[in-house]
N, C-alpha and C positions, 0 to 999 in steps of 0.2 A: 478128765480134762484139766491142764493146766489153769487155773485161773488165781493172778497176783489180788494179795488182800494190803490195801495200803492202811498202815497204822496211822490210824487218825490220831491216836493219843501217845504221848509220851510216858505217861503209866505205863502203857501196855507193854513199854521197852526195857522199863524198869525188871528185869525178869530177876524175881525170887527177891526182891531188895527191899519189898515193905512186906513181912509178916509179922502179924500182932505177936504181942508179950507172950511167953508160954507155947505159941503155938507152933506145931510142926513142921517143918516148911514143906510145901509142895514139890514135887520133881516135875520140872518143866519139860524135861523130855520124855514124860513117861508118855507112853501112847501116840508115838508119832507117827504112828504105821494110819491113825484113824484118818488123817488130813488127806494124805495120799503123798504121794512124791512128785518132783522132779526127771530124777533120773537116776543113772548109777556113772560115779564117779569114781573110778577104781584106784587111782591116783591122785590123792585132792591136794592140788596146787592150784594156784590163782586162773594160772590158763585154762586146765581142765574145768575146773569151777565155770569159768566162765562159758567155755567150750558146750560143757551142757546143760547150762542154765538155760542159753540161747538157741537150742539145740532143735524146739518146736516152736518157734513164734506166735504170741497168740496175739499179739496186737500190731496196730502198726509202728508203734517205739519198735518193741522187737524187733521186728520183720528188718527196720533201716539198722539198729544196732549188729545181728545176725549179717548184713550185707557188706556190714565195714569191716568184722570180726574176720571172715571170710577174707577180704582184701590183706590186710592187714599179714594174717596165715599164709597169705601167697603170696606176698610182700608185693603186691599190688598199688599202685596208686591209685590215692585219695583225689576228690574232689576240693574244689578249693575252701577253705572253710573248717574240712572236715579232719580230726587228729586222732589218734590211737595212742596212749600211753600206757605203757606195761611195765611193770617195778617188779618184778618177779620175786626180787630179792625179799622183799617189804610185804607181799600178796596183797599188789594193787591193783586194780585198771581205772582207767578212762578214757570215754567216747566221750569227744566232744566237735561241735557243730556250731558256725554261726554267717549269720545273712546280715553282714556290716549294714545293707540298703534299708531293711527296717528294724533295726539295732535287736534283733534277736540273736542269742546266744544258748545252748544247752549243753549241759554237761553230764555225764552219767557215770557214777563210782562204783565199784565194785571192789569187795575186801573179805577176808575172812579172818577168824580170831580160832584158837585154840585153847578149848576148854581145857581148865583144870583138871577134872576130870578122867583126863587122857580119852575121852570114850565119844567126843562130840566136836565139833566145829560150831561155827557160827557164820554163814556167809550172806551178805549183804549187798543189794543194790539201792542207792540213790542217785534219783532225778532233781535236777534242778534246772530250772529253764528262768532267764533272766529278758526283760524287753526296756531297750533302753537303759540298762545299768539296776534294772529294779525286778527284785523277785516278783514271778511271774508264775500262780499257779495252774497246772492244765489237769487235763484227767489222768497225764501219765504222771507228773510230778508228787515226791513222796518221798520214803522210805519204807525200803522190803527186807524180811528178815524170814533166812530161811535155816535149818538145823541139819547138817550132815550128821548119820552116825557111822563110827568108825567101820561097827561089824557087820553093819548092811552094805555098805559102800553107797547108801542111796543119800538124795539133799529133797529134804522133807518139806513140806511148807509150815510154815509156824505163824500163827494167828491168836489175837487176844482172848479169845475164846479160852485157848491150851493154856495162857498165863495165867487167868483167872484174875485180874488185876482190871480197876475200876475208872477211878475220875479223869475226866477227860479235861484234857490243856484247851481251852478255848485259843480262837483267832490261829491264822495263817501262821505255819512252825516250816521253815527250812533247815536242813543237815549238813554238814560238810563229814564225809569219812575219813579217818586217819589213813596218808597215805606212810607218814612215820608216827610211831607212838600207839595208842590203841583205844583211846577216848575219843568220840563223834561229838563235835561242835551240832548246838542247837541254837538255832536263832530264830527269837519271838517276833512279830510284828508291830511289838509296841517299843522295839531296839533292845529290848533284853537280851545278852548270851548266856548261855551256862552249856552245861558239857555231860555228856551224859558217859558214864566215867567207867573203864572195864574192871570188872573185878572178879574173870575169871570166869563166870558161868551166866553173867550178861555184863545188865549193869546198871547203874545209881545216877539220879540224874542230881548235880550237884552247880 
């Protein structure tokens, strides 16, 4: 059964970026096969990526983002409010949604990053839902991080369990995905930014 794991901590994002003096570092993708998959993505491009990410819906985000995906594909018209942006170039998306009448807005990013490696992707979705100009967190709101490998063709789920990475960021954390560049803006609830920074096989929060 599909079910998304939201990263409550920014540690957990930090993949491979804090290992003690001396010691060996961990392969974060070793044993991806244990989590289960997604699906098979035989051609990983943003839209594919997205195509099967969306592909079983487990929740209700899903379900409305799979409906627009779907329009969008059949060059369908949207509802009023509702957008589709695809940067194919860049490997972006966004679904976004908003109900001017009680100042809600949501936005939903989607991107992938190209390990070092040559042997793995990194593809990502983030929620972010705003009420009245102010972050606003729900049960869908988050950041998800999932692990394509090249020779499976499948998109893995990836959870902090597999990073083995510890201290948790207290208070309410929003994302923004690069839709140019490849560092994800993090912003704290106390107004802090910092940026959690790629370097190839995740990334450093700096």
């Amino acid at each position: 059964m599909k079910t998304r794991t939201f990263l409550f901590t920014v540690a957990a994002l930090i993949l491979m970026s804090v290992v003690p003096t001396g010691a060996k570092a961990q392969d974060p993708f070793k044993n991806l096969t244990e989590n289960g998959d997604v699906g098979t993505v035989k051609t990983p491009n943003i839209e594919n990526f997205v195509t099967t990410y969306l592909s079983d819906p487990q929740d209700e985000h899903q379900s409305f983002l799979h409906g627009l995906w779907k329009r969008y594909r059949r060059n369908e018209p949207f509802e009023n409010g509702e957008k589709v942006t695809v940067d194919a170039k860049n490997g972006y998306v966004c679904f976004e949604t908003a109900e001017d009448e009680i100042g809600y807005s949501s936005a939903t990013e989607m991107c992938y990053w190209n390990c070092d490696d040559k042997k793995h992707k990194l593809f990502a979705e983030n929620v972010i839902v705003t009420l009245n100009g102010k972050p606003a967190f729900t049960e869908f709101s988050g950041l998800y991080i999932f692990v394509y490998d090249n020779a499976t063709q499948k998109l893995y789920f990836f959870d902090q369990e597999l990073l083995g990475l510890g201290d948790e960021v207290t208070g309410e954390v929003s994302f923004r995905l690069p839709q140019k560049g490849k560092d994800i803006d993090v912003f704290f609830s106390d107004g802090t930014q910092k940026k959690l920074a790629w370097n190839g096989k995740g990334f450093t929060l700096e």
